[in-house]
C-alpha positions as CSV (number, residue, x, y, z in Angstrom):
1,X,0.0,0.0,0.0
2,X,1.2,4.0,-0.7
3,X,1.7,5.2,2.6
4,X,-1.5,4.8,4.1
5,X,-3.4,6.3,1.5
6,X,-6.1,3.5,0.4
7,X,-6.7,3.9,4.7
8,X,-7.2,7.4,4.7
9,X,-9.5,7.1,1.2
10,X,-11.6,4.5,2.6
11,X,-12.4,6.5,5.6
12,X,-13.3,9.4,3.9
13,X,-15.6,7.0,2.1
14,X,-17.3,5.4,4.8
15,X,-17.6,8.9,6.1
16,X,-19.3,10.0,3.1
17,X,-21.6,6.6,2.7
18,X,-22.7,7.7,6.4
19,X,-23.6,11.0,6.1
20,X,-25.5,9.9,2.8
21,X,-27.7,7.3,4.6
22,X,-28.0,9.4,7.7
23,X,-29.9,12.0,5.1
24,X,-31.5,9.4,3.7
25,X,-35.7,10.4,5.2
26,X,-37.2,7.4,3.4
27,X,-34.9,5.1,5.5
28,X,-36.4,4.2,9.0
29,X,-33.9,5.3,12.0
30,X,-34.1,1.4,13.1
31,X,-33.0,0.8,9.4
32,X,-30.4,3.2,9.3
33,X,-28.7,2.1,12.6
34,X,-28.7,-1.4,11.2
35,X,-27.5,0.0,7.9
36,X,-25.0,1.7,9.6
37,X,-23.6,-1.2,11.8
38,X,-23.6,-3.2,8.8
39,X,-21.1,-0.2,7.3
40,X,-19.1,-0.5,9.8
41,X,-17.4,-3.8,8.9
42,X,-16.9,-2.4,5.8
43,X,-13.1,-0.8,6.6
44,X,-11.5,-4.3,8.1
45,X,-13.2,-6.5,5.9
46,X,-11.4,-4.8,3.2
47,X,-8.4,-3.4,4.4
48,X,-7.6,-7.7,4.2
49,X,-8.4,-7.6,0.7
50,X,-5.8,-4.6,0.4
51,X,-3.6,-6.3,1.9
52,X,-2.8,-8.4,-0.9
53,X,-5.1,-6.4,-3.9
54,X,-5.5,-2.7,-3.3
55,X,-7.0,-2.2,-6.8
56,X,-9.7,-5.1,-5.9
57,X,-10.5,-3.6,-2.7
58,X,-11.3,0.2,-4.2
59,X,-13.3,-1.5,-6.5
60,X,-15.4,-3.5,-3.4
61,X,-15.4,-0.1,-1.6
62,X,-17.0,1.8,-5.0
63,X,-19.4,-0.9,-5.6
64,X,-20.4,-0.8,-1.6
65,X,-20.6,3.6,-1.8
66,X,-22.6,3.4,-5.1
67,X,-24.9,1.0,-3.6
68,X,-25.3,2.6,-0.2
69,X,-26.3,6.2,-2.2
70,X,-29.0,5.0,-4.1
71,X,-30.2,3.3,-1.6
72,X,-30.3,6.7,-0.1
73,X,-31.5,8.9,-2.7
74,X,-32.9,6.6,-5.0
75,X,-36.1,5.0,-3.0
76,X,-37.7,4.6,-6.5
77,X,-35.6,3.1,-8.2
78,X,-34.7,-0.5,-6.5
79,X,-33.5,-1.9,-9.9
80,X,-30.6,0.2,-10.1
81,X,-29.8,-0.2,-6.5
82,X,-30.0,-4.5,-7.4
83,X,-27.6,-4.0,-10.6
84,X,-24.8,-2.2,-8.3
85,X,-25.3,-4.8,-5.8
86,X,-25.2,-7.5,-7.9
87,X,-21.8,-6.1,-9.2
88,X,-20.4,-6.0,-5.3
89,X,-21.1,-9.6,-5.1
90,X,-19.7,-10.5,-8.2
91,X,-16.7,-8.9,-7.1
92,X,-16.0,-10.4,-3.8
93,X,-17.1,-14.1,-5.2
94,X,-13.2,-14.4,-5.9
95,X,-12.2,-13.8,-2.1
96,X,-14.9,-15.7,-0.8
97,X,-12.4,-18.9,0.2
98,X,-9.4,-16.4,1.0
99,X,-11.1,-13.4,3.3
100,X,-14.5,-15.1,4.1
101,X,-14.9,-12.0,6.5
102,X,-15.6,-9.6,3.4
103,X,-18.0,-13.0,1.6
104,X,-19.8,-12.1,5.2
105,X,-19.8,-8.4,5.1
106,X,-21.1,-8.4,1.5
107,X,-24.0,-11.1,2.6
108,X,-25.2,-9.0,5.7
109,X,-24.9,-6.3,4.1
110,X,-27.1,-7.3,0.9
111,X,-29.9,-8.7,3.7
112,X,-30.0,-5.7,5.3
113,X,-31.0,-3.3,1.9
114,X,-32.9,-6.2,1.0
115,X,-34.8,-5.5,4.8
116,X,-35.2,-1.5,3.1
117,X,-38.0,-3.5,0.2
118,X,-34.6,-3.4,-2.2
């Protein structure tokens, strides 16, 4: 990794996927602190992917921002919300014998926008 800089990306990400889902009205505050907690395991689970693929783990942490803003702003539109979703798990399938923590992540985190009628 540069220097700590896919670290200080990611957390500017997560910050960013927060504040979007915190704005989000449509989204229950139950929903939203599930959705949230869910978010959460998103740094560890692929900082281990960086570890050994740093271009594979910004593209896991794009596909999981895209998803979690139109979930946010884009409460009629669940198809687009399903392709981008669709495209995270496709991209973790690789991983899913060598970081089973992100397989996990991507699994909860699928149930829980599938919880939002996604």
């Amino acid at each position: 990794m540069r220097n700590g800089s896919y670290s200080d990306m990611t957390d500017e990400r997560i910050q960013k996927i927060k504040s979007a889902v915190e704005a989000a009205d449509h989204i229950s505050p139950e929903k939203k602190t599930e959705l949230l907690a869910v978010l959460a395991k998103l740094k560890p689970a692929i900082a281990e992917v960086a570890q050994t693929s740093e271009e594979e783990a910004e593209s896991i942490s794009r596909f999981v921002e895209a998803s979690a803003h139109e979930v946010a702003s884009n409460k009629e539109r669940p198809e687009s919300v399903e392709r981008v979703l669709h495209k995270l798990k496709q991209s973790v399938e690789k991983f899913e014998a060598s970081h089973p923590q992100l397989t996990a992540f991507v699994t909860e985190y699928s149930a829980v926008l599938s919880g939002l009628g996604i």
